[in-house]
C-alpha positions as CSV (number, residue, x, y, z in Angstrom):
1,X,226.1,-177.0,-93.3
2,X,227.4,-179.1,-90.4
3,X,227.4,-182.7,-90.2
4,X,224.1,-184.6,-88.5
5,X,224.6,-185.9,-85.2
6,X,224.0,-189.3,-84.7
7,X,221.7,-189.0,-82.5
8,X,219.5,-186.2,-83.9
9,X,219.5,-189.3,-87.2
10,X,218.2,-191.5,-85.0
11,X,215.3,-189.3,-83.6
12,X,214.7,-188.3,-86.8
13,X,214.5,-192.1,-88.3
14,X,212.1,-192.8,-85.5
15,X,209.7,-191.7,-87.3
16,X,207.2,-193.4,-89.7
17,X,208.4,-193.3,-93.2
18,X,211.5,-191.3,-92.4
19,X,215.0,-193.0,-93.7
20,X,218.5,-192.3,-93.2
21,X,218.9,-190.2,-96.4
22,X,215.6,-188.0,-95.4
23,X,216.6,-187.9,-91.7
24,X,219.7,-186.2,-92.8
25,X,217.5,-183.8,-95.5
26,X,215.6,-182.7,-92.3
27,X,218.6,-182.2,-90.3
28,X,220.4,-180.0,-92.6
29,X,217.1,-178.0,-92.7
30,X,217.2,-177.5,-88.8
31,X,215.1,-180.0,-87.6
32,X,216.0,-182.6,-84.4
33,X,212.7,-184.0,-83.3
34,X,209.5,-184.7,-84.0
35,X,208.5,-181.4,-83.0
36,X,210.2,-179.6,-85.2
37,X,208.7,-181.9,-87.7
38,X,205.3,-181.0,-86.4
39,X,206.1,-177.2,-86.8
40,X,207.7,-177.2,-90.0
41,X,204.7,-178.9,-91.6
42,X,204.1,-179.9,-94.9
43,X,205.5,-176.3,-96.6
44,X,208.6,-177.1,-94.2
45,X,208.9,-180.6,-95.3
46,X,208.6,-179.7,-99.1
47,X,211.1,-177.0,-98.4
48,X,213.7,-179.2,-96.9
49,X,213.7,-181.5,-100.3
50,X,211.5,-183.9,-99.4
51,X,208.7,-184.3,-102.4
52,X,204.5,-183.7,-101.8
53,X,203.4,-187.0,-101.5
54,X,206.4,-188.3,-98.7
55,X,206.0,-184.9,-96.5
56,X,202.1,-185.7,-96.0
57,X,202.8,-189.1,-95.0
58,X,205.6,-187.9,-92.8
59,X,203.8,-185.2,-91.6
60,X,200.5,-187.9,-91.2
61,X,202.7,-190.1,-89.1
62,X,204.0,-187.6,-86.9
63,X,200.9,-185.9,-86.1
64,X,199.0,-189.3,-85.5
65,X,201.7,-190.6,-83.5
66,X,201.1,-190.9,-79.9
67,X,203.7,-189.4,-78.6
68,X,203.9,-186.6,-76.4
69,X,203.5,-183.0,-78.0
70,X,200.6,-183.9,-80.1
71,X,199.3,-180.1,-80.3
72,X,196.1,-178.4,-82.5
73,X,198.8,-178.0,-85.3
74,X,199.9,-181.5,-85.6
75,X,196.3,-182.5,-86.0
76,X,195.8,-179.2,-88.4
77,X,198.7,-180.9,-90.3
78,X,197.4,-184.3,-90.5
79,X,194.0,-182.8,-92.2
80,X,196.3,-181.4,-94.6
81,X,198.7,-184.2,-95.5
82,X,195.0,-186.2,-96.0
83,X,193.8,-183.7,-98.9
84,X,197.9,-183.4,-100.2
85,X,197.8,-187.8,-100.3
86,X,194.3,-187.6,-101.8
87,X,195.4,-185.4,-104.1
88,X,198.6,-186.9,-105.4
89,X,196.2,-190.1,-105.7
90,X,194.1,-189.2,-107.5
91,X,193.6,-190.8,-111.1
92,X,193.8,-189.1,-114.5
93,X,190.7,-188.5,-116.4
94,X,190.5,-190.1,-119.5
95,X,189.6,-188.0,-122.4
96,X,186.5,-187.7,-124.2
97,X,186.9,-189.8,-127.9
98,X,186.8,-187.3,-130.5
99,X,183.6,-186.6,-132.3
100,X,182.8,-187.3,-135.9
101,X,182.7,-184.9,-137.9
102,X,179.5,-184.2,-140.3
103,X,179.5,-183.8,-143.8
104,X,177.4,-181.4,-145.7
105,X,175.6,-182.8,-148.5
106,X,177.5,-180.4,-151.0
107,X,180.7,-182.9,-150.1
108,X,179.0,-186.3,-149.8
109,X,177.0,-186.0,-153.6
110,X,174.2,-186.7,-151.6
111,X,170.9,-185.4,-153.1
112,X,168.5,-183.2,-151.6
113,X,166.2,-185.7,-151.3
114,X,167.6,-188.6,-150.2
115,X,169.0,-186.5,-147.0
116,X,168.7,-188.0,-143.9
117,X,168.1,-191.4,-145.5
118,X,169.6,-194.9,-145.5
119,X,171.7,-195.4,-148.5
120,X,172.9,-199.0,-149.3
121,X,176.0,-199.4,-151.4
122,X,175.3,-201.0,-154.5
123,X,175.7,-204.8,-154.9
124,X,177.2,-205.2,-158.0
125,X,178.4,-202.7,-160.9
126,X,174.2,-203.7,-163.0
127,X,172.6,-202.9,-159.5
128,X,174.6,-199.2,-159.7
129,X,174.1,-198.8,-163.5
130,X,170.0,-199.1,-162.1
131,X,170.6,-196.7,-160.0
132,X,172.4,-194.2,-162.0
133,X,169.6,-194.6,-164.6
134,X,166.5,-193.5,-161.8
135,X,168.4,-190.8,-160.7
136,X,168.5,-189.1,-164.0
């Protein structure tokens, strides 16, 4: 792997959102200009060690640039690093809360009859001897 020129850096750091240290990640990969930028695309980018999310905005910047060489693929490319910068955007779902769980009325000592009822705790230790009492 030979060492970057300084001027292939500098046509490579031209470019929106491209420092030194990627400049040289893209040189060592083969690319010099922005057109071999445009042709390596995302894949290209993401091959040379760049990560997702700075590729599409590299790739975004060079195929919106105005500069000359703009082709159908730059454009293709800029659709592309869109749906890669939405992606990577996007927010995490929160999860659902957990359900509670039901008890059968074996568990609870709940009678047959008083299923599907209110039940009030009792208010003091006469008001649950009362109740004890009517049950039975």
């Amino acid at each position: 792997m030979a060492k970057a020129s300084k001027k292939v850096i500098e046509a490579l750091t031209a470019i929106p959102g491209v420092g030194e240290a990627t400049a040289k990640k893209l040189a060592a990969a083969g690319m010099s200009s922005k057109s071999d930028v445009v042709k390596a695309g995302i894949k290209g980018l993401k091959a040379a060690g760049i990560t997702a999310g700075t590729a599409a905005k590299i790739a975004k910047a060079v195929a919106s640039s105005k500069a000359k060489g703009a082709t159908k693929k730059a454009k293709a490319v800029t659709k592309k690093a869109k749906a890669v910068t939405k992606k990577a955007t996007s927010k995490k779902t929160t999860p659902a809360p957990a359900t509670k769980s039901k008890v059968s009325t074996e568990e609870s000592g709940v009678r047959g009859d008083q299923v599907g009822t209110k039940i009030s705790a009792p208010k003091s230790v006469a008001d649950m001897l009362k109740r004890v009492n009517r049950s039975n």
